[in-house]
N, CA, C and O atoms as CSV, one atom per row, in Angstrom:
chain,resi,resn,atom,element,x,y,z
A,1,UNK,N,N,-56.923,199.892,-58.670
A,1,UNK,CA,C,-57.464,198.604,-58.284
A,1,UNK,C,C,-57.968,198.676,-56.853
A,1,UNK,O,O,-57.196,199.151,-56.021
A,2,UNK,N,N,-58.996,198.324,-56.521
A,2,UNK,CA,C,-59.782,198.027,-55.574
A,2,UNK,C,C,-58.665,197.171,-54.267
A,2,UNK,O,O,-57.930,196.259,-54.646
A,3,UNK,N,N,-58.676,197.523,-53.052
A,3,UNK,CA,C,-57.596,197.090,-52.064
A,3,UNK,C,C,-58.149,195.484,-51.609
A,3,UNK,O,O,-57.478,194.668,-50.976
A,4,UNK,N,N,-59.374,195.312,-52.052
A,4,UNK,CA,C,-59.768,194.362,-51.567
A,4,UNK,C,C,-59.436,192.910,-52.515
A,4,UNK,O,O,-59.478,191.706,-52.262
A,5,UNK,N,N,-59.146,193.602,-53.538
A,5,UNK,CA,C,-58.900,192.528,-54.868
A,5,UNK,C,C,-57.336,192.653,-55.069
A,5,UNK,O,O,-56.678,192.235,-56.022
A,6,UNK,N,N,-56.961,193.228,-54.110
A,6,UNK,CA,C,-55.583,193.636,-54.190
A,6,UNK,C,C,-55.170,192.144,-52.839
A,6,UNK,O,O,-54.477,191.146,-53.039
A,7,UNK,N,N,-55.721,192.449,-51.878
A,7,UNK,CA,C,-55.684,191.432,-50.832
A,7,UNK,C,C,-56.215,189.740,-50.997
A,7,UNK,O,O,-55.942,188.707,-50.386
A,8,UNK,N,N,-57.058,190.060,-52.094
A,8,UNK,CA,C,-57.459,188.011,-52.371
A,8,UNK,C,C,-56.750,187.772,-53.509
A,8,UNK,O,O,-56.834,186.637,-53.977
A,9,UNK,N,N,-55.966,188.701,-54.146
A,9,UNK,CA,C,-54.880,187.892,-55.315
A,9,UNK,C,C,-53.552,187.721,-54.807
A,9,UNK,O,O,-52.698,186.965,-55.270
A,10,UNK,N,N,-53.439,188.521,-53.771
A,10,UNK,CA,C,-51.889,188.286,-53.122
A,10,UNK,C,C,-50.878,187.674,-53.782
A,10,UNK,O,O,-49.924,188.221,-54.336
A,11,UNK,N,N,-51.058,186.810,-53.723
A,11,UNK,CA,C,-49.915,185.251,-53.458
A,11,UNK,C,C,-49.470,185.724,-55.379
A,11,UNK,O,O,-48.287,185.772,-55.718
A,12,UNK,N,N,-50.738,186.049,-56.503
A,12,UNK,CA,C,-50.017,186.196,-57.403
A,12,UNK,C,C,-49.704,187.135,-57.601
A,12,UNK,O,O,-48.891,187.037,-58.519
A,13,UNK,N,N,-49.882,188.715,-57.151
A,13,UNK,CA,C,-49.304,189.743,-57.503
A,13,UNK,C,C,-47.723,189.249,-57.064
A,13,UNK,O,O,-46.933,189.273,-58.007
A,14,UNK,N,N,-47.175,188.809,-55.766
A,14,UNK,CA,C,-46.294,188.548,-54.852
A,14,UNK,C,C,-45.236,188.691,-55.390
A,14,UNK,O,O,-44.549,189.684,-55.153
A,15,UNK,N,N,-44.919,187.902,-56.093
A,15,UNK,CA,C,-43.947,187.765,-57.379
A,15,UNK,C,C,-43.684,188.606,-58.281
A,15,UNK,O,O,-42.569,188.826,-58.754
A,16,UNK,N,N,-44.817,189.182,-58.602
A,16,UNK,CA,C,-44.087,189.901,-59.433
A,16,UNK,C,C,-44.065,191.651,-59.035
A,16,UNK,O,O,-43.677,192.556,-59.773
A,17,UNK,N,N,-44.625,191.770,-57.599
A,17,UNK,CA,C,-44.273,193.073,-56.685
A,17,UNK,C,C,-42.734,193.043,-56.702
A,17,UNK,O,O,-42.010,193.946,-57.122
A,18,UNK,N,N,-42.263,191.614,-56.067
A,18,UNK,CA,C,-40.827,191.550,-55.656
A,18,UNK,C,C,-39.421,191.552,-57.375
A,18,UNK,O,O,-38.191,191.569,-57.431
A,19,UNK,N,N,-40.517,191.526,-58.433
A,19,UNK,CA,C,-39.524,192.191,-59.271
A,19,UNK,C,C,-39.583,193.444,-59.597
A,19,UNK,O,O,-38.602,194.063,-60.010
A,20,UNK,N,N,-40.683,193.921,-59.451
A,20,UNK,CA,C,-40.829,195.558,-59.462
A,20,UNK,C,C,-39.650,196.610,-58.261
A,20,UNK,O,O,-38.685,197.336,-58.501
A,21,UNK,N,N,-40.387,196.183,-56.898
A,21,UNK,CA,C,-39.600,196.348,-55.954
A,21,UNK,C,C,-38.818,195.923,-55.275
A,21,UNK,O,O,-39.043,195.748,-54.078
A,22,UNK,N,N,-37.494,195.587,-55.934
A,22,UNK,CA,C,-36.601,194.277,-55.569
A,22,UNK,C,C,-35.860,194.496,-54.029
A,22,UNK,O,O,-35.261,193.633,-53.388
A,23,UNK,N,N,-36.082,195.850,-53.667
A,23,UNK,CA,C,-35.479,196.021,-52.219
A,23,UNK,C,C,-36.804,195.483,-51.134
A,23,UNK,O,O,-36.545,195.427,-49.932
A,24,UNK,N,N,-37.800,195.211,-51.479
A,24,UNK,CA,C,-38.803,194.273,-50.529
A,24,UNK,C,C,-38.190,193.148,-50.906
A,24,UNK,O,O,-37.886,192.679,-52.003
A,25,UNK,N,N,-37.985,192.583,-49.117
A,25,UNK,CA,C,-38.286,191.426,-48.941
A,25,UNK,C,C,-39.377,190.651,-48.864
A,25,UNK,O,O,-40.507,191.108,-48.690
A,26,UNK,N,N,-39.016,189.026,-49.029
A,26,UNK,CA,C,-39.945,187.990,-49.237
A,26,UNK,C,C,-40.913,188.155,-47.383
A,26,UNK,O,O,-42.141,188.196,-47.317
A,27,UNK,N,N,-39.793,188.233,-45.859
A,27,UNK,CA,C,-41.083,188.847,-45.199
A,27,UNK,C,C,-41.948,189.931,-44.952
A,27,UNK,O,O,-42.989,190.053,-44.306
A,28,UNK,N,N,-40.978,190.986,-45.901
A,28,UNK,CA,C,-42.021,192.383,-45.795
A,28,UNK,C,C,-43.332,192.007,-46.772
A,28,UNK,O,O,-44.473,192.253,-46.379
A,29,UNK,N,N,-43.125,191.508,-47.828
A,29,UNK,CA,C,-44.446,191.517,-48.881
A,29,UNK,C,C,-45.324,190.061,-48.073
A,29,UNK,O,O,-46.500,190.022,-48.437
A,30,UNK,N,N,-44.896,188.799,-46.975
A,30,UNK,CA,C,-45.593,188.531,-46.253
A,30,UNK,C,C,-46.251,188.996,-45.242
A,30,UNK,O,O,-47.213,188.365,-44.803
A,31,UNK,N,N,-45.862,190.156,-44.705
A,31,UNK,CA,C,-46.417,191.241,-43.840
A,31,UNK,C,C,-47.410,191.874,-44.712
A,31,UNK,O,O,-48.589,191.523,-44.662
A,32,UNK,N,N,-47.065,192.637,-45.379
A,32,UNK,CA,C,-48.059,193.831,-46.307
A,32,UNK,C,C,-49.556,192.242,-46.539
A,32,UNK,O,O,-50.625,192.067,-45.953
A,33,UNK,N,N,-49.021,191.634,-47.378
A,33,UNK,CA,C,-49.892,190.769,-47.466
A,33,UNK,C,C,-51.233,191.221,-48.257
A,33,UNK,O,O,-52.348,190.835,-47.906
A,34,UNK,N,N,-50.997,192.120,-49.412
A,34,UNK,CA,C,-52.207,192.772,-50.396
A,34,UNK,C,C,-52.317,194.143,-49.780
A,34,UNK,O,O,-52.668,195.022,-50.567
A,35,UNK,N,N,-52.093,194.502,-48.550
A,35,UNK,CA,C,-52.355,195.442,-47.990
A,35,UNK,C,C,-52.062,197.105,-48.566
A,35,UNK,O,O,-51.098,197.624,-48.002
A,36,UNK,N,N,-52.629,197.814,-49.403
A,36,UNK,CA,C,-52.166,198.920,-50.352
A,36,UNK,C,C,-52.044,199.831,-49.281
A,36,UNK,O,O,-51.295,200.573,-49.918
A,37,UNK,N,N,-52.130,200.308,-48.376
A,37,UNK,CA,C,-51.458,201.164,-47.397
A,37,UNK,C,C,-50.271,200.941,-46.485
A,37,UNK,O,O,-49.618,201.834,-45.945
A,38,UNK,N,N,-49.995,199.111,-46.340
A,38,UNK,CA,C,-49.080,198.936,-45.929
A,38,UNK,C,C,-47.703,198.954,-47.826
A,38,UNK,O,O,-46.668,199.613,-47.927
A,39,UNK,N,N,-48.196,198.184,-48.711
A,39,UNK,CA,C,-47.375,198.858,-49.880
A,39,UNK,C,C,-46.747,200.079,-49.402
A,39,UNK,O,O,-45.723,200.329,-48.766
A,40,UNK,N,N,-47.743,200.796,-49.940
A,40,UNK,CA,C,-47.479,202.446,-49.982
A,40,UNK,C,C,-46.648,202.663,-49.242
A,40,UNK,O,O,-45.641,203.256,-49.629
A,41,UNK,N,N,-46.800,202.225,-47.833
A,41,UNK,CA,C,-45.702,202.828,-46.499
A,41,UNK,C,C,-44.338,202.348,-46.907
A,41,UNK,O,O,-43.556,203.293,-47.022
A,42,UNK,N,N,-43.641,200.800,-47.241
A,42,UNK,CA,C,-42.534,200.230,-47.331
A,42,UNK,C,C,-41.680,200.782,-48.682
A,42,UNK,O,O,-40.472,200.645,-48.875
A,43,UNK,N,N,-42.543,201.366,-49.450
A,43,UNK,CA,C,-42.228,201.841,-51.117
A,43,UNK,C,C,-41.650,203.314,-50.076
A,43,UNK,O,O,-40.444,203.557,-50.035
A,44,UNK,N,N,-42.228,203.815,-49.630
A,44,UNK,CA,C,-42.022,205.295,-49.153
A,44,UNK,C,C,-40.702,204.596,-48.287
A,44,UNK,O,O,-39.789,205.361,-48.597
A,45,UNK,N,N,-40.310,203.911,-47.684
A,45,UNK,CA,C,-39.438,204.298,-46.681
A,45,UNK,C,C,-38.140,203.250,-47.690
A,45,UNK,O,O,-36.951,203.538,-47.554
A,46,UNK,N,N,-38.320,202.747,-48.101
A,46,UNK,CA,C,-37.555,201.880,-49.048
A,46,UNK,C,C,-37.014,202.908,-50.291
A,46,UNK,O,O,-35.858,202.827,-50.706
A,47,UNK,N,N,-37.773,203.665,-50.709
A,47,UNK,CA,C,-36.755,204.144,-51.708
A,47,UNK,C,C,-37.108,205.780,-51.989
A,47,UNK,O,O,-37.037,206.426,-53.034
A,48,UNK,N,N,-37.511,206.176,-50.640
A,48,UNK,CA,C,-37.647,207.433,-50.339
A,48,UNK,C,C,-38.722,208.082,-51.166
A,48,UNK,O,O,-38.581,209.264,-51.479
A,49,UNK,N,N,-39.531,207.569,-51.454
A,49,UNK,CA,C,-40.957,208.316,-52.831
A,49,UNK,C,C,-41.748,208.977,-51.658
A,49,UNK,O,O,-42.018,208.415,-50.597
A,50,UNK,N,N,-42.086,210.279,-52.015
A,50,UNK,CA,C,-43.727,210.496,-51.387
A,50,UNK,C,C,-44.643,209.377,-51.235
A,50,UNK,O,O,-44.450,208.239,-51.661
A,51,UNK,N,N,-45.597,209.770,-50.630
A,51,UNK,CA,C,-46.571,209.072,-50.525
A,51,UNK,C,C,-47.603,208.445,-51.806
A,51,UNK,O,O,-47.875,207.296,-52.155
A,52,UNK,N,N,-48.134,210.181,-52.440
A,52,UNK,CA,C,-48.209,210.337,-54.039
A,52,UNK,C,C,-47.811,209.887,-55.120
A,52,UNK,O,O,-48.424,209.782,-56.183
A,53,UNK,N,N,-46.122,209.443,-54.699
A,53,UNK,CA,C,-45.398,208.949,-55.870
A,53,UNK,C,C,-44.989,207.605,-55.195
A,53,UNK,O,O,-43.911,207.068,-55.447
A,54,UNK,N,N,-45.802,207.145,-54.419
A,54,UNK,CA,C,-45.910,205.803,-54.115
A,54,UNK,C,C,-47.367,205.206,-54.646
A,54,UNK,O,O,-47.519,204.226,-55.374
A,55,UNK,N,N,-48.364,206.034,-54.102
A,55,UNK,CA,C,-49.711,205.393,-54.752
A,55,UNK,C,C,-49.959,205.605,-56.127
A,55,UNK,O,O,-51.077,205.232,-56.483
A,56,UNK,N,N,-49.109,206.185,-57.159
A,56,UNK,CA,C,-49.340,206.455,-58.354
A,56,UNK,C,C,-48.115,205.409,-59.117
A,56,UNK,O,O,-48.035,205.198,-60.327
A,57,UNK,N,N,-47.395,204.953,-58.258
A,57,UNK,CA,C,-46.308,203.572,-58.359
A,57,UNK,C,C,-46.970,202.551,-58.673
A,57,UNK,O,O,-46.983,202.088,-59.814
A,58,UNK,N,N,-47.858,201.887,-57.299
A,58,UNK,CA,C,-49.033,201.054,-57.121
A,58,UNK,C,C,-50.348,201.334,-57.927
A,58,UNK,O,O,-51.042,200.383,-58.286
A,59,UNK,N,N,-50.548,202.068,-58.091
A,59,UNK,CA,C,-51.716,202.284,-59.307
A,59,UNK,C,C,-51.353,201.784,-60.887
A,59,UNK,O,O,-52.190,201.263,-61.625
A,60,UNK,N,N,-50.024,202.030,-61.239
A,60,UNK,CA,C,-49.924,201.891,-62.177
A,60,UNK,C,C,-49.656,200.540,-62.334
A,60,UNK,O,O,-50.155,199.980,-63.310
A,61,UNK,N,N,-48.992,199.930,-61.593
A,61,UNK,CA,C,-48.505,198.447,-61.566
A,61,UNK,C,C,-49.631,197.443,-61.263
A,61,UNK,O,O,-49.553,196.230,-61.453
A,62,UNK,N,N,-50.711,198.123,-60.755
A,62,UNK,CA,C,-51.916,196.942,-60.424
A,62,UNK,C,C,-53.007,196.796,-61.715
A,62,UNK,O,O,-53.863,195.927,-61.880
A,63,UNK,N,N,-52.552,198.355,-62.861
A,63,UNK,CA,C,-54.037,198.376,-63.580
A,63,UNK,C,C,-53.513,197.597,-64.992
A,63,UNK,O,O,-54.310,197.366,-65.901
């Protein structure tokens, strides 16, 4: 998915990011805020994934 369509749906992915990735918080996913490189980074330090096996996390969950 396109980062930009990732950033003007926000508010509804939001919800259901935070059941996917239940160790994000409600202000980290207000920070990231659609942002697929900020994702990527909090998935990586949150539950230790590569980078790779963070954007192939987020790929799969957005398509």
């Amino acid at each position: 998915m396109n980062s930009d369509r990732i950033e003007g749906s926000w508010k509804e992915w939001k919800g259901k990011a935070q059941k996917k990735w239940g160790e994000l918080t409600d202000d980290e996913l207000d920070q990231i805020n659609g942002s697929r490189s900020e994702l990527i980074g909090k998935i990586q330090q949150k539950y230790g994934k590569t980078k790779e096996e963070a954007k192939r996390e987020i790929d799969s969950f957005f398509s």
